[in-house]
C-alpha positions in Angstrom: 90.1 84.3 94.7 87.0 82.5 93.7 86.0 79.6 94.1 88.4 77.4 93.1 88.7 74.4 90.1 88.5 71.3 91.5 90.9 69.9 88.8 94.3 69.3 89.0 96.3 71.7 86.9 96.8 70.5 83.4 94.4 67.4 84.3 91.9 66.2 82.1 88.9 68.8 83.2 86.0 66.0 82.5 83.5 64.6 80.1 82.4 68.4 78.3 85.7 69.0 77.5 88.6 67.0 75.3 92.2 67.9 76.5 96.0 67.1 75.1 98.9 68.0 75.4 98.5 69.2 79.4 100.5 68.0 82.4 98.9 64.4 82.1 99.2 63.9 78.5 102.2 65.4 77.4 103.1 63.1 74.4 99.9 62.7 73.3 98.8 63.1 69.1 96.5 66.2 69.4 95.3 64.4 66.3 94.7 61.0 67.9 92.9 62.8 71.2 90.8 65.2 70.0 89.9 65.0 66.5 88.4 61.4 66.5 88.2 60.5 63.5 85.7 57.8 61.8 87.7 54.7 60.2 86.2 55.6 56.9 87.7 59.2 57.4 90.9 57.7 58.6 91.1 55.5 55.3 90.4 58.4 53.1 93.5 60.2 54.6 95.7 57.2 53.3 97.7 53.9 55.1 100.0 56.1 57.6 99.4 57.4 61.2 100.0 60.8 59.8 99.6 63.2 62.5 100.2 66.3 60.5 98.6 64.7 57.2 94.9 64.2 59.6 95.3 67.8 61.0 95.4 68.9 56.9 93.3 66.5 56.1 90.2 67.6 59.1 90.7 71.1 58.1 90.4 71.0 54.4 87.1 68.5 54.8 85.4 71.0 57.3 85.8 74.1 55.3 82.6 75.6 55.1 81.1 79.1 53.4 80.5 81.2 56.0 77.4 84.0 56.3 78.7 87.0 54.4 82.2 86.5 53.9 84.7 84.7 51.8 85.5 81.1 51.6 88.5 80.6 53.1 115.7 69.1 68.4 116.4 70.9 70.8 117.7 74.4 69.9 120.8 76.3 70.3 120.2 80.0 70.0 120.4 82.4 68.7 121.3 81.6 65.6 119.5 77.9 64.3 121.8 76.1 61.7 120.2 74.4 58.7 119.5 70.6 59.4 117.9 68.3 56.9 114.1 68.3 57.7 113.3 66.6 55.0 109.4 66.6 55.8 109.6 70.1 57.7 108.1 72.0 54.7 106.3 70.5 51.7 108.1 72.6 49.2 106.2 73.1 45.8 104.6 75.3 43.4 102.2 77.4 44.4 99.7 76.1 41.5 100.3 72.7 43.0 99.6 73.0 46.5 96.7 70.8 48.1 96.3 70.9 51.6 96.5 67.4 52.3 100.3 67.4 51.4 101.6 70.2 53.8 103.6 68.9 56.5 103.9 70.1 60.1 107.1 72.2 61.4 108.3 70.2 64.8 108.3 72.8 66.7 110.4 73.1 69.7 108.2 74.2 72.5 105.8 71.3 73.3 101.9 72.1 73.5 102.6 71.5 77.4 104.7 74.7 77.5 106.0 73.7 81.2 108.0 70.8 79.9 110.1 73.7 78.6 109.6 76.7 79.5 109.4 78.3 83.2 106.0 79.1 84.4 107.0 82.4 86.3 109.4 83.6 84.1 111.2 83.9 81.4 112.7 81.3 78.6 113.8 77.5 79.0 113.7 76.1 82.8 117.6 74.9 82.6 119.0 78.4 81.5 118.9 81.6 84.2 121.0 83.2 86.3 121.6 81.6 89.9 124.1 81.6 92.6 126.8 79.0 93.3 129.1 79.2 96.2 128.6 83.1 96.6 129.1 83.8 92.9 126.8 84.2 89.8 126.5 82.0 87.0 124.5 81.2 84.2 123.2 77.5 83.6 122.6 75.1 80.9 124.1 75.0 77.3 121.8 76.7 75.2 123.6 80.6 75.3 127.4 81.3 74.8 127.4 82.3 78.6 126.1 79.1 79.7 127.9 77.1 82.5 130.2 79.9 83.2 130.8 81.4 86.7 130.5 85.0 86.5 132.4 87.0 89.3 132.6 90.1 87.5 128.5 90.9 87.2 128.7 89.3 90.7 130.6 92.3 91.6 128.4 95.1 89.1 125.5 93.7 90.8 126.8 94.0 94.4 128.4 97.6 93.5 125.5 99.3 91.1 122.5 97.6 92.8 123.7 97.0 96.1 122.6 93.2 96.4 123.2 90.3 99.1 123.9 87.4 97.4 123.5 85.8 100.7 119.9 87.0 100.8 117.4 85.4 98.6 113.8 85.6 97.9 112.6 82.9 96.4 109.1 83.2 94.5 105.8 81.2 95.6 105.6 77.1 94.3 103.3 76.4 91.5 99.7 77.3 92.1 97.7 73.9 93.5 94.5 73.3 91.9 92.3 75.0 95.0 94.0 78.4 94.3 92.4 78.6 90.5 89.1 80.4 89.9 86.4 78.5 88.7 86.1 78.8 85.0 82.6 80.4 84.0 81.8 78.8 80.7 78.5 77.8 80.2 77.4 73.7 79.6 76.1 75.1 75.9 79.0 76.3 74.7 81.3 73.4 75.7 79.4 71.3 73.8 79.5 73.2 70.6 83.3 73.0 71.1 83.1 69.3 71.9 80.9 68.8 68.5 83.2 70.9 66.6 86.2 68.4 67.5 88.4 71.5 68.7 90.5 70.6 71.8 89.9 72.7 74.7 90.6 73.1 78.1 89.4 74.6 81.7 92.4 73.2 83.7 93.6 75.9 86.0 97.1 75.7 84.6 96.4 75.5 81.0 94.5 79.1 82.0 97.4 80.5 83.9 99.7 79.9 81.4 97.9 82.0 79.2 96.6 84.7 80.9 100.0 86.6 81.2 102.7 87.6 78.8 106.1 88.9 79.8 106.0 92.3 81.8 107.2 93.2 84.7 103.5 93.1 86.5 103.2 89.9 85.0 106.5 88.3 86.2 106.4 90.1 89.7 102.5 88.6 90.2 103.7 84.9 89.4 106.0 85.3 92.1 104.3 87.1 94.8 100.6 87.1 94.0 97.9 86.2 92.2 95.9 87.6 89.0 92.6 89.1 89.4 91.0 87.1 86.0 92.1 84.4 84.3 90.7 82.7 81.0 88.1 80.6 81.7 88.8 78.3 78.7 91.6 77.7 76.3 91.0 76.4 72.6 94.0 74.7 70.2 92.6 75.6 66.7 94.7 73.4 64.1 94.0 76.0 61.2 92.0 78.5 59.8 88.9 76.9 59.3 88.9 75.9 63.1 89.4 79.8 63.9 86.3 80.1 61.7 83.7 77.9 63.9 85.4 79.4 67.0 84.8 83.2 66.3 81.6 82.3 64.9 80.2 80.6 68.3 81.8 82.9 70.5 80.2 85.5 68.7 76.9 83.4 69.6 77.5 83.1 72.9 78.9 86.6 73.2 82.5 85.1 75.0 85.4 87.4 75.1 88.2 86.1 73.1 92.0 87.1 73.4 94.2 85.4 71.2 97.5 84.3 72.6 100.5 83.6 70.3 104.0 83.6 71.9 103.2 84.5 75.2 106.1 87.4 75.0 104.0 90.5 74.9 105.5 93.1 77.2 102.5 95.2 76.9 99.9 93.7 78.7 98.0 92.5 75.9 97.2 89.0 76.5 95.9 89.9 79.9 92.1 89.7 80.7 90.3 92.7 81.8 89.5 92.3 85.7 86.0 94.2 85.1 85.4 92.0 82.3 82.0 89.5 83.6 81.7 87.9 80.1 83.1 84.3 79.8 87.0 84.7 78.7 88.7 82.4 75.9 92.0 82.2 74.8 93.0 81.4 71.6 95.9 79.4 71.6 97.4 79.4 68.0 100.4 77.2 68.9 99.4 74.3 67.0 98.8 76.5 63.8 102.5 76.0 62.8 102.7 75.0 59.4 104.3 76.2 56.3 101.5 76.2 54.1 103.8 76.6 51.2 106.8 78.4 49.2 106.9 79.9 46.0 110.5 79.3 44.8 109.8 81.7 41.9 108.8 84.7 43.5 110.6 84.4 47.4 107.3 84.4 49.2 106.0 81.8 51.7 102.6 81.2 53.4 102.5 80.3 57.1 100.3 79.8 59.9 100.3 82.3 62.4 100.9 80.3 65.5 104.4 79.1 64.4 107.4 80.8 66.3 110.3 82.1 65.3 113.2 79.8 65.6 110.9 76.9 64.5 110.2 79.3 61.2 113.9 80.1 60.4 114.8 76.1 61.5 112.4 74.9 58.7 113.2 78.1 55.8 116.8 77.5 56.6 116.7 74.0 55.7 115.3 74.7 51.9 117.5 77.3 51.7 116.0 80.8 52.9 115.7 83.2 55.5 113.1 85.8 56.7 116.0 87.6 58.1 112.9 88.7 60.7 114.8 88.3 64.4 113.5 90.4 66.9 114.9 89.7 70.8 112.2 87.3 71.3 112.4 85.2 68.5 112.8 82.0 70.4 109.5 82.2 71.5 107.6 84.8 69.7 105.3 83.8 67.2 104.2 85.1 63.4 101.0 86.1 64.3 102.2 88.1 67.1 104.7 89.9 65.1 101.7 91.0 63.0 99.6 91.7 65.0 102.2 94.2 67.2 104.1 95.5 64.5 107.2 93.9 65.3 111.3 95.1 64.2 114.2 92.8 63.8 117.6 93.1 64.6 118.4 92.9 61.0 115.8 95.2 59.8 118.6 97.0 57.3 118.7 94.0 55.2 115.2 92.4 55.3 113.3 95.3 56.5 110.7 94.9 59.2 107.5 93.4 59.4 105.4 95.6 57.7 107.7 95.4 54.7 108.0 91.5 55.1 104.4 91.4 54.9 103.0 90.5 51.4 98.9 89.2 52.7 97.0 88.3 55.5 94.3 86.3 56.3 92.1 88.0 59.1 89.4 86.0 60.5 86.7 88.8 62.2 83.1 88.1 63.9 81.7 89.5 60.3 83.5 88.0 57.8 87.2 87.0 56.5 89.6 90.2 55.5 92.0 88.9 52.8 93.0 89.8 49.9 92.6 88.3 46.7 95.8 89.0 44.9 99.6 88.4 45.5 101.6 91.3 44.0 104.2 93.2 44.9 102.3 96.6 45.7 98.9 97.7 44.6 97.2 101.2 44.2 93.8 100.0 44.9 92.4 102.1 47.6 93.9 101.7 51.7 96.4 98.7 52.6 93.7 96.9 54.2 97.0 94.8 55.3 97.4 98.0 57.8 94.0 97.6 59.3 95.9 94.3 60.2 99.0 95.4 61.4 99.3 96.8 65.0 95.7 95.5 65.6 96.7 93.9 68.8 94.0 91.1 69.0 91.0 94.1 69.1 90.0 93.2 66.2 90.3 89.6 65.1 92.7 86.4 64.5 95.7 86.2 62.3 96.0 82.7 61.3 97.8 83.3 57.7 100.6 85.4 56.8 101.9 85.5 53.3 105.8 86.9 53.4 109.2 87.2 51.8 111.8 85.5 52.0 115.3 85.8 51.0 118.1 82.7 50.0 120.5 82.1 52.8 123.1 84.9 52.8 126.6 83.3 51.9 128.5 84.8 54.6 128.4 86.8 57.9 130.9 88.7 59.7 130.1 90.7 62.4 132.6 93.7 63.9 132.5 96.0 66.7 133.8 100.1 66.8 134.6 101.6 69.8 133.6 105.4 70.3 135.0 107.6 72.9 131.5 108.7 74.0 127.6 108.0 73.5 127.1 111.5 71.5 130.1 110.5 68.9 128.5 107.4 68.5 125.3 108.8 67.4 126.6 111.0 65.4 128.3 108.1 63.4 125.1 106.0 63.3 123.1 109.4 61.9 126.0 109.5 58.8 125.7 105.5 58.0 122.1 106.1 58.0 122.0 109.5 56.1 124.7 107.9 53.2 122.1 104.4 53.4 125.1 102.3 54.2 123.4 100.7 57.2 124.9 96.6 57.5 122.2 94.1 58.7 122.9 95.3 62.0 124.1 98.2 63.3 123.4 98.9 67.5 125.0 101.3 70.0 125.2 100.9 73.6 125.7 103.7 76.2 128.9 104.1 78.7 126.7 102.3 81.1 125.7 99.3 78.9 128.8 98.8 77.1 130.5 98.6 81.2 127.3 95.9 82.3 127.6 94.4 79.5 131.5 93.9 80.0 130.3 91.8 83.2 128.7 88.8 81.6 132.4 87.0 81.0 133.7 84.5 82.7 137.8 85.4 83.9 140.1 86.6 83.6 140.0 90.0 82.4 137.1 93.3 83.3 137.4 94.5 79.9 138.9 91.5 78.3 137.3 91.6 75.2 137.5 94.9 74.1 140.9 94.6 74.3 141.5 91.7 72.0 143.0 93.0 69.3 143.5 96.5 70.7 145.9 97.8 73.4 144.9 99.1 76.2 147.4 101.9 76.6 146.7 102.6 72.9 143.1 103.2 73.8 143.3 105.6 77.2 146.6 106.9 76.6 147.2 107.7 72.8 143.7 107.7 71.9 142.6 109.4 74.9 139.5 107.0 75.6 137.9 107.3 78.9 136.9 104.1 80.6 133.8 105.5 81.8 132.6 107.6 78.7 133.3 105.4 76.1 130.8 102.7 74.2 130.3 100.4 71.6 128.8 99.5 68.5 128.6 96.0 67.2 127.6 95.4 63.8 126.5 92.5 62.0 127.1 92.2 57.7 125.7 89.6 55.4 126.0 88.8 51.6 128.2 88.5 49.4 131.7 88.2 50.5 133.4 91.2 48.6 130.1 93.1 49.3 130.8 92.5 52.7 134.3 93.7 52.7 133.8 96.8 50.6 131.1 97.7 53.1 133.4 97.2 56.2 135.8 99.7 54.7 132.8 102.4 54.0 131.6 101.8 57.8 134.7 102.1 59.4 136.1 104.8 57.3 132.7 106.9 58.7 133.8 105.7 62.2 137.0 106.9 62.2 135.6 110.5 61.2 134.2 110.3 64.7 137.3 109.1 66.4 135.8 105.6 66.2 138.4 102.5 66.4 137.5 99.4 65.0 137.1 96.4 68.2 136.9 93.4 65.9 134.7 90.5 65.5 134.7 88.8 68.7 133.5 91.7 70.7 130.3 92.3 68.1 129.5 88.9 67.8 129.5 88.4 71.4 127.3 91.8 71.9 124.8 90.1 69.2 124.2 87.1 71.0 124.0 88.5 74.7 121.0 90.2 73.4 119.2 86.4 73.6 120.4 86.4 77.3 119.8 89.8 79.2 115.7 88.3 78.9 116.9 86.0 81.7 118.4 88.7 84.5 114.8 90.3 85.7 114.4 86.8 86.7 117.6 87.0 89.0 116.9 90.5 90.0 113.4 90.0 91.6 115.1 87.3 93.4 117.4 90.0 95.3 114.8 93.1 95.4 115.5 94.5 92.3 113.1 95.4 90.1 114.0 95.7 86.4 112.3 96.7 82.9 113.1 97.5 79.8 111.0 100.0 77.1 112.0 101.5 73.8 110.7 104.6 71.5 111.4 106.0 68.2 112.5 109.6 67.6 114.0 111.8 64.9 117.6 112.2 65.0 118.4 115.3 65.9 116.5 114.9 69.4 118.1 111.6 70.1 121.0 112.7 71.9 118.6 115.2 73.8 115.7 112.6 74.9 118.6 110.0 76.2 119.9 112.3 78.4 116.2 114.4 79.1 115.0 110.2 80.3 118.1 109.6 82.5 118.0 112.4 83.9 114.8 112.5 85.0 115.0 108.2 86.4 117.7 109.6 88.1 116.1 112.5 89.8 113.3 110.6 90.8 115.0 107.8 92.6 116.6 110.2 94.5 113.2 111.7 95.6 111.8 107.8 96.0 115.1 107.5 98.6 116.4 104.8 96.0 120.0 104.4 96.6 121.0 101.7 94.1 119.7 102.0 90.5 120.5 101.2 86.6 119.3 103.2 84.0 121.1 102.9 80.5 120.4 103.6 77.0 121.0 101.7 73.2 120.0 102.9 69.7 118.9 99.4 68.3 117.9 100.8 65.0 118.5 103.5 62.4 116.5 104.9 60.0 116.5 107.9 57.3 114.7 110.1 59.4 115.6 108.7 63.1 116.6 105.9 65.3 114.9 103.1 67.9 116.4 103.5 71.4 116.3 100.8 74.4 116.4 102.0 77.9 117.0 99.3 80.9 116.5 100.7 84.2 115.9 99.0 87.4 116.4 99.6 91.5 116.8 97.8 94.3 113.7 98.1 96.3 115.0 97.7 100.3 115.5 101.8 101.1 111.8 102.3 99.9 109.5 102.4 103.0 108.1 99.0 104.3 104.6 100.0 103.0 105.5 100.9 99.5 104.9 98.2 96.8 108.4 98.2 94.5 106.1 97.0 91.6 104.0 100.0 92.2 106.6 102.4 92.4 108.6 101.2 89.2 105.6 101.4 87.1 105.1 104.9 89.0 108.8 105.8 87.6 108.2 104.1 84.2 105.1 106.3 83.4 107.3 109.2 84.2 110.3 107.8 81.9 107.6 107.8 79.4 106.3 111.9 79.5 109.2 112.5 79.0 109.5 110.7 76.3 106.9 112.3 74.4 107.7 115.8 75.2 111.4 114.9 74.3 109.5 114.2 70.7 109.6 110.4 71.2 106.9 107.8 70.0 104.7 105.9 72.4 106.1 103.0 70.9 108.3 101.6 67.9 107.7 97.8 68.3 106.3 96.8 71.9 103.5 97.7 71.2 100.5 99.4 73.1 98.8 96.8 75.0 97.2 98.0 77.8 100.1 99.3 79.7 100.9 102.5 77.1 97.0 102.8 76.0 96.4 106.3 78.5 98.6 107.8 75.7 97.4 106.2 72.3 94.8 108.9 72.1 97.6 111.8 72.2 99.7 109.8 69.6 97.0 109.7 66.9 94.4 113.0 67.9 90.4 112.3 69.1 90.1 111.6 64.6 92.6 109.0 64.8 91.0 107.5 68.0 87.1 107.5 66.0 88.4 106.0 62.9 89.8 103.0 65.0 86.4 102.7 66.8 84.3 103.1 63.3 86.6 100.0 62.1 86.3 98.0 65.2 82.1 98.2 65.4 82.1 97.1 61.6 84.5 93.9 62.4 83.7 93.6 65.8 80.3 95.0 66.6 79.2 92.6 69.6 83.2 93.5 71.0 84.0 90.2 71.2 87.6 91.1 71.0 87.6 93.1 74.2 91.0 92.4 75.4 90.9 96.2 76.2 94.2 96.7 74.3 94.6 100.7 72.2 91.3 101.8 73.7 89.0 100.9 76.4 85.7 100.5 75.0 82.6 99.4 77.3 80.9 96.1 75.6 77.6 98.2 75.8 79.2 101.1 73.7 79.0 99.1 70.3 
């Protein structure tokens, strides 16, 4: 590495540089460090300590016109229950809103992210997979699963991937503050920041923590190695006007900066170039987590971009509403992020995805501030500049508004389950739903091999257990003639109305049985549901016994999904056996439906140990991945439906939108972005000296 910080990580970095919120000031008042504000300032803001009212209160006062552009508790997932947070939101009318009322969203991921939140992996510190006396189990309280032995994935695992609980590798112990690179920032720059009253930091930790999202490479890195570059500073901006003087003297020092949301990207976008010499910031929008306001009348809300999912629903839910927006990572993920990536939630039937959630943005760029100026439901004036937005993936400037709908709480949910005697009848039910529009909230099928794994993740007694509630098994195998290892499941989730619920049911299953589908009961599909919050957690476990696991998705038309599920497996399956892999997983789910085609989710993984002592498993599996993905594409698959394109998928973006496609993108990025300041290298590579 080079040469190293001589900080400790998360320390206070020195006299250039104001820092909260790190390892040594965890309960610090961002407010009360950084922003220092003059007792005459303090009495304008009224009698109270007021950390949220000051942050409203320093923004609004340091709005400025800018050069050619516009003026500008602990949580129990997945599913948050409304609490009374009484100053969570301040909920008024939009022609009443002043910026001085707004109230912060507690959110529940600390500014220190470590207090919560593993360093080298995924999720909260007291929930993962781990071994006790010989057997796997899942700790803390948080998940369904948690603080439950788990003998029969003890056995899959042993079986399918052929690990020795027994043998263990444990990763590498938090960086010490001689293994961090020496941030290159220059003196100049730091002081602007300083002036500017926008905490910032050069601690080694506060720059690990952001230089990585939640691949594969990422994980197996933390563990075993090191990364080639790191940010060399971190910023907190408190709202948009802070976003404002940021861009604007980054763009005068010509410093990289790579926004960082979340921290759940699984497509390499948050990570820093390696050939990249400029300085590196990262733009941390965490403490951008305000509801800005709600319009009662009209279902819309504005947000910052930093705040994160659960802490969004938490707050909505508590007036009343829902975005109904809950993709996988929704713990953790942030608004922005889903903007900025294109995001799908699980519920996408009901409340549509994020492009249809979307109603403005505001879009701070190195040339100016895209918005737009009106708030109506749909507009025939020219391109959706919201779309120049959408999918941007930090290339070309900073969410840090979103303006979206939101719905009232549904009055009830019911989720149900319908067993299929094979993958292929399955789809073929999902393609009716979706061809008669009767899609519930949810609708998801998982392959033979899925539906069996996913069987695993119980406690005793019983393999199979839940399926069988409700059901007999002889009824299933022997008059239905349901084979144990063909047969899969789809779990549904309906909300509304109650009648509207139960007239849909009927529809649904009545479609099911036309394809010898059997309905499994509520149980199994809300249990189904909810394990999607937990699989996150097993890559963890896996590396820990020489597996190494991943997941990726695509979008096709229907009547090649069948084909590409079985073109992909095949081909994994073919190549592990040319690798000398003995023990692998590879397994399917379509995740969503849509008129014209579905999402589907692949999982595959392999244990490492037959590979020769001088191949790298991380190598190979993203060898084998790339491979997954050709064929893919020639199976008439998408690069991508809601990962994203990061770095890790960008060899192909070219192919998915032709050499035009490609120059457009470019023509738009030298207009925003014409120093490339927003060079985090994601959708296409392009050389600072090319703009």
């Amino acid at each position: 590495m080079a040469a190293p910080d001589q900080r400790e990580p998360g320390a206070a970095p020195g006299e250039d540089v104001k820092q909260a919120g790190t390892a040594d000031h965890p309960d610090q008042d961002a407010a009360a460090v950084v922003v220092m504000k003059s007792a005459a300032e303090q009495a304008a803001d009224g009698p109270g300590p007021g950390g949220s009212e000051m942050k409203a209160t320093a923004c609004a006062a340091a709005e400025q016109p800018r050069d050619g552009a516009d003026n500008d508790p602990q949580h129990q997932p997945p599913q948050p229950q409304p609490q009374p947070l009484q100053q969570a939101v301040c909920s008024i009318d939009r022609s009443c809103v002043q910026r001085r009322g707004v109230k912060n969203v507690q959110s529940v991921i600390p500014r220190n992210r470590l207090e919560l939140l593993k360093w080298n992996g995924w999720g909260y510190k007291d929930s993962m997979f781990d071994v006790k006396n010989d057997v796997l189990c899942f700790t803390g309280k948080r998940y369904p699963i948690g603080n439950q032995t788990l003998p029969y994935f003890t056995d899959w695992a042993i079986k399918k991937l052929g690990i020795d609980v027994n043998r263990r590798n444990r990763a590498q112990p938090l960086p010490k503050p001689s293994d961090f690179p020496k941030a290159k920032v220059e003196p100049a720059f730091l002081s602007e920041l300083k002036a500017l009253r926008i905490s910032h930091s050069i601690a080694g930790l506060d720059r690990l923590v952001r230089a990585h999202g939640q691949t594969l490479h990422d994980t197996f890195i933390l563990r075993e190695g090191a990364f080639e570059r790191i940010p060399d500073v971190v910023v907190w901006p408190e709202c948009h006007e802070d976003v404002v003087k940021i861009v604007d003297i980054a763009n005068k020092y010509n410093i990289v900066v790579i926004p960082f949301g979340g921290g759940t990207s699984v497509s390499g976008a948050v990570s820093c170039p390696t050939k990249e010499l400029r300085t590196i910031l990262s733009l941390d929008t965490s403490q951008m987590n305000r509801i800005l306001w709600i319009d009662h009348g009209n279902l819309v809300a504005c947000c910052e971009a930093g705040i994160v999912g659960q802490d969004l629903e938490r707050a909505l839910q508590a007036q009343g509403y829902t975005t109904g927006h809950e993709p996988d990572s929704y713990e953790f993920s942030s608004l922005g992020g889903w903007v900025a990536t294109r995001a799908s939630g699980m519920k996408k039937n009901t409340y549509g995805n994020i492009e249809e959630l979307l109603v403005s943005v505001r879009f701070v760029t190195p040339t100016g501030v895209l918005e737009k100026k009106t708030q109506v439901p749909r507009m025939s004036c020219g391109p959706d500049f919201n779309h120049i937005v959408l999918g941007s993936e930090g290339t070309l400037g900073v969410i840090t508004e979103a303006t979206i709908k939101i719905r009232p709480l549904p009055p009830c949910k019911k989720y149900g389950s319908i067993v299929f005697p094979d993958f292929e009848s399955g789809v073929k039910c999902l393609r009716e739903v979706a061809r008669q529009r009767l899609q519930p909230s949810s609708i998801r099928l998982m392959d033979n091999e899925q539906f069996k794994f996913g069987q695993t993740l119980r406690p005793p007694p019983g393999y199979l257990g839940l399926i069988l509630d409700g059901l007999k098994r002889m009824y299933i195998t022997k008059i239905k003639g349901f084979n144990v290892d063909t047969m899969c499941v789809a779990t549904l989730v309906f909300e509304g109305q109650k009648k509207d619920i139960e007239h849909h049911e009927k529809k649904i299953y009545a479609i099911a049985a036309n394809f010898n589908g059997i309905p499994a009961g509520e149980k199994n599909g809300e249990r189904g549901y909810m394990l999607t919050f937990v699989i996150a957690y097993i890559r963890d476990l896996a590396l820990e016994f020489n597996v190494v696991a991943e997941s990726f998705e695509t979008s096709v038309p229907w009547d090649r999904t069948i084909t590409l599920c079985k073109n992909v497996k095949h081909r994994i399956g073919e190549e592990c056996k040319a690798q000398g892999i003995d023990h692998y997983f590879i397994s399917c789910r379509v995740t969503q439906t849509y008129d014209v085609g579905s999402c589907v989710y692949f999982y595959f993984g392999f244990n490492w140990t037959s590979l020769p002592e001088t191949s790298d498993p991380l190598s190979v599996y993203e060898r084998l991945e790339e491979m997954a993905r050709d064929e893919i594409l020639a199976s008439g698959g998408s690069l991508s439906h809601h990962h994203g394109v990061g770095k890790l998928r960008a060899k192909w973006f070219c192919g998915q939108v032709s050499p035009l496609g490609v120059q457009l993108y470019s023509a738009t990025k030298k207009q925003l972005d014409p120093k490339n300041i927003f060079a985090c290298g994601n959708l296409v590579h392009i050389p600072s000296s090319s703009l």
